[in-house]
C-alpha positions as a Markdown table, in Angstrom:
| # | Residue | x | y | z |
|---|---|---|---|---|
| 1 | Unk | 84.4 | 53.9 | 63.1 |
| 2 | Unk | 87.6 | 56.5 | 62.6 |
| 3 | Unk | 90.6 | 54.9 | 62.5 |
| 4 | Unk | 93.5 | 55.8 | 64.3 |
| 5 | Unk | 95.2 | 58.0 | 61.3 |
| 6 | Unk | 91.6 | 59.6 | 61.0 |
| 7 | Unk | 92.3 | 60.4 | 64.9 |
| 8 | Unk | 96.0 | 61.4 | 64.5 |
| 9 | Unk | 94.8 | 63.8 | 61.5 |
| 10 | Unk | 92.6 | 65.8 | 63.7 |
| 11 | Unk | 94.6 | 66.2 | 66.4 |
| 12 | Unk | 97.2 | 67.4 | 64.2 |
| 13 | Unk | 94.9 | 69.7 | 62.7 |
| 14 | Unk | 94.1 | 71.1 | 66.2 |
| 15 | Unk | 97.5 | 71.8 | 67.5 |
| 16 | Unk | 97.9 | 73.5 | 64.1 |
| 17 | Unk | 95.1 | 75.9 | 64.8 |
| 18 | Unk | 96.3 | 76.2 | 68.2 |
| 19 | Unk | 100.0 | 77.2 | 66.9 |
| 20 | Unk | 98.3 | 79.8 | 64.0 |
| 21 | Unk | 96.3 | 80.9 | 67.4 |
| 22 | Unk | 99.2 | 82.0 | 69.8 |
| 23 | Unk | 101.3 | 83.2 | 66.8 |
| 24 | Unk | 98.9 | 85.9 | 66.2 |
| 25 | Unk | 98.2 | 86.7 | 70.0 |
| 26 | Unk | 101.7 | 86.8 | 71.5 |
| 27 | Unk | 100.3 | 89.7 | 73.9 |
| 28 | Unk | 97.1 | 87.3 | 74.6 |
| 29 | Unk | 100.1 | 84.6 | 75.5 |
| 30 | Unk | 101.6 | 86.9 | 78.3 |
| 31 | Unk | 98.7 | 88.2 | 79.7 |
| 32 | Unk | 97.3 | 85.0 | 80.3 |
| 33 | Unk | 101.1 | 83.7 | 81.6 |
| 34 | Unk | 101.8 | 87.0 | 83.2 |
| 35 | Unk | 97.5 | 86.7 | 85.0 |
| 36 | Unk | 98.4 | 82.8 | 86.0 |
| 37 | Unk | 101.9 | 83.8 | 87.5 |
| 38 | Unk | 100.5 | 86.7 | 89.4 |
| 39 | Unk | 97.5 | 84.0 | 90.8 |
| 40 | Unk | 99.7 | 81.6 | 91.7 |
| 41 | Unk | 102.5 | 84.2 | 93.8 |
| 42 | Unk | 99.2 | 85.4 | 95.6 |
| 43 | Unk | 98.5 | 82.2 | 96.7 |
| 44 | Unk | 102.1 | 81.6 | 97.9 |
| 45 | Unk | 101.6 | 85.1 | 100.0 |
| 46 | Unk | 98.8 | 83.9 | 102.2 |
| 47 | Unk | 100.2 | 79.9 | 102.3 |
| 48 | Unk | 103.9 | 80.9 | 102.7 |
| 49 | Unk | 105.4 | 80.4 | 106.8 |
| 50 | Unk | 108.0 | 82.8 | 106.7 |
| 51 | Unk | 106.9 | 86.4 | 106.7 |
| 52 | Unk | 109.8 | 87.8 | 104.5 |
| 53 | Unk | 108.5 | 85.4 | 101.7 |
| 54 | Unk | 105.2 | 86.3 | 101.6 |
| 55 | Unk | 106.3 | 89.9 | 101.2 |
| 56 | Unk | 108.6 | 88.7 | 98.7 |
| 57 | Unk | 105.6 | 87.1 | 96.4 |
| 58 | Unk | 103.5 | 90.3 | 97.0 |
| 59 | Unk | 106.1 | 92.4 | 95.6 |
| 60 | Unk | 106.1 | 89.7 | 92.5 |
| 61 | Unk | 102.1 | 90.0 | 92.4 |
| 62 | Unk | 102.7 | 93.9 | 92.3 |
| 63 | Unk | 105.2 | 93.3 | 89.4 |
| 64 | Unk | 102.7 | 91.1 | 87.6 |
| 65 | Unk | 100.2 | 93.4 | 88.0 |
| 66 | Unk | 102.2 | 96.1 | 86.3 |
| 67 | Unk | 103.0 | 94.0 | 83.1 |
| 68 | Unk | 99.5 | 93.3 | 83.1 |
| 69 | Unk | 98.8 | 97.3 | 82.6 |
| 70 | Unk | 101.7 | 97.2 | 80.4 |
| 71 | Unk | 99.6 | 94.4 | 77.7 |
| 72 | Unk | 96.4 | 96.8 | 78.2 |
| 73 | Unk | 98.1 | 99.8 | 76.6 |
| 74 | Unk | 98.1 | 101.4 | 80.4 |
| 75 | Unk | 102.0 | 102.2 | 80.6 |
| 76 | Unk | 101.6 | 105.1 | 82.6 |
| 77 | Unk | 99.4 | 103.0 | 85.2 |
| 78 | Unk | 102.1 | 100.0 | 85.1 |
| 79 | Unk | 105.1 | 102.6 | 85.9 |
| 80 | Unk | 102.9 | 104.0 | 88.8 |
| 81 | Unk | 102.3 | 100.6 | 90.1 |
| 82 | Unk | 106.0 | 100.1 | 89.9 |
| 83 | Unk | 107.0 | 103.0 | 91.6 |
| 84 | Unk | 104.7 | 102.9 | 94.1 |
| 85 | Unk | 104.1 | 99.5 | 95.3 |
| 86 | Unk | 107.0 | 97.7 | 94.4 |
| 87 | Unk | 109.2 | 100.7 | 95.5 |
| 88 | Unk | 107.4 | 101.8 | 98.5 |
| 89 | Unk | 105.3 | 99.5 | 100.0 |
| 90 | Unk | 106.8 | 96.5 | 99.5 |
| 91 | Unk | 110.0 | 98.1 | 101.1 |
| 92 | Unk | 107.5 | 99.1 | 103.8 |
| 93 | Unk | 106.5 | 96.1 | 104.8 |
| 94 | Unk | 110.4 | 94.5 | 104.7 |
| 95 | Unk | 111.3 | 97.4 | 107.4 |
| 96 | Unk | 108.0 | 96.8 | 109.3 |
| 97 | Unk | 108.6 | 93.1 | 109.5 |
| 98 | Unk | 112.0 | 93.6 | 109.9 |
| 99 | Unk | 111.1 | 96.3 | 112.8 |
| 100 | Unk | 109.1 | 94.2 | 114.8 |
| 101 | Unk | 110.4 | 91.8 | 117.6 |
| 102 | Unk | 109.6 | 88.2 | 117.4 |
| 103 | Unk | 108.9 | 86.4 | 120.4 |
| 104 | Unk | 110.4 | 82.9 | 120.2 |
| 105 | Unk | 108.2 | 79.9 | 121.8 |
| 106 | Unk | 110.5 | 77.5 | 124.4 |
| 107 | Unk | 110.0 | 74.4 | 122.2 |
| 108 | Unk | 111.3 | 76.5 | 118.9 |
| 109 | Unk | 115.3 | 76.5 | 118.7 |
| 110 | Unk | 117.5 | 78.4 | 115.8 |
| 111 | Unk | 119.1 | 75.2 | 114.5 |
């Protein structure tokens, strides 16, 4: 039966390996932070009520996206994905949204 020193021990040992792990992959690190940021804004763009923050998240997603390229030695991709997403479509949806007349329902009030 281990003993609760014997279980201490190997626990330590893990998060050792675990720290020798992520000093080594610092670009593994971000990708995977950068991969579960960009998953979790996406899912704020289809759950969020108000229109000008979903496009809001997308343009983070697109952000996300082009960091990713960044970690995968695609620079030129990432600065594409930059220019034209973030820059132009994202501002193309703001204007489109912003554009379009809202019709407001009689029980909905501004206060």
């Amino acid at each position: 039966m281990p003993t609760a020193n014997d279980i201490i021990d190997s626990v330590w040992d893990g998060l050792v390996s675990a720290w020798a792990w992520i000093n080594g992959n610092w670009d593994a690190v971000a990708f995977i932070v950068l991969a579960l940021l960009a998953i979790l804004a996406a899912i704020h763009v289809v759950t969020s009520k108000e229109i000008m923050h979903s496009a809001f998240y997308l343009a983070f997603v697109f952000v996300c996206v082009a960091a990713t390229y960044y970690f995968l030695n695609a620079e030129f991709i990432g600065a594409v994905q930059v220019v034209v997403y973030v820059g132009a479509i994202t501002i193309l949806y703001a204007f489109s949204i912003m554009l379009t007349r809202r019709t407001i329902k009689e029980g909905d009030s501004d206060e």
